[in-house]
N, C-alpha and C positions, 0 to 999 in steps of 0.2 A: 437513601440520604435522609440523616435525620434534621429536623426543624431545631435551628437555635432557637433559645429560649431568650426574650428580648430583657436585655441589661436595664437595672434598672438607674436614673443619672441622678447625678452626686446629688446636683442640687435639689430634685425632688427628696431625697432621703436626708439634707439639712434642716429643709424646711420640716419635714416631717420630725425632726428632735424635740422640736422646740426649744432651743434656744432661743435670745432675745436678741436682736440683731440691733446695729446702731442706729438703723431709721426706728427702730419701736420706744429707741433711748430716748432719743429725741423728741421733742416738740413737735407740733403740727409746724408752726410760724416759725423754729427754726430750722425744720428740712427746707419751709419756702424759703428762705432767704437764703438758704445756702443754696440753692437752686437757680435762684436768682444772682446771683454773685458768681454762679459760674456761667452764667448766661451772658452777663454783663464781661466776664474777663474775654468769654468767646469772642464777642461783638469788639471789646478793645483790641485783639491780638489780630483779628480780623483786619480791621482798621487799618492798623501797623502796618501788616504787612502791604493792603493796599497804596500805602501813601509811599511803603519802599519799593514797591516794583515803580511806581508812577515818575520818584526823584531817578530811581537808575534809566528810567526810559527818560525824560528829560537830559539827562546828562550825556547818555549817547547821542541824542540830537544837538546837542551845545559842542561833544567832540566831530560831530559828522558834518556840520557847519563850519565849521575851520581845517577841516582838512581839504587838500589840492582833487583836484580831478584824477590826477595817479596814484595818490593813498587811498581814492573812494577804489578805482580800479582793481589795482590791488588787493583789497580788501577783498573787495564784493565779484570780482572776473568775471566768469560767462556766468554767474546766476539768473542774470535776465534773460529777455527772448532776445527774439533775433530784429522783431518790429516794434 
């Protein structure tokens, strides 16, 4: 059996072109803020979605409060125990 010969990966052989990539374009102070701006959208989208799980959990308890003892039944049947 012969020994593959190990491939060499893209990215090592781009870097090795030298080309100038968009971060070398860029500014020191504008990579940071772009960096930070995407840190800041993470944190708001975050957010977001915390506050929508939290109203949809609110609202199933606002519809679980006014339903009967035979639509909780219903709903929810033998998922409990038995004590």
């Amino acid at each position: 059996m012969s020994k593959k010969k190990p491939r060499q990966r893209k990215a090592a052989a781009q870097k090795q072109d030298g080309r100038p990539t968009l971060a070398d374009g860029l500014g020191g102070d504008t990579l940071d803020q772009l960096k930070k701006a995407k840190l800041a959208l993470l944190k708001t989208e975050k957010e977001e979605e915390e506050r929508r799980l939290a109203q949809k959990a609110k609202e199933r308890r606002e519809r679980e409060k006014t339903m009967s003892f035979g639509e909780l039944l219903d709903q929810y049947g033998d998922k409990g125990s038995k004590y």
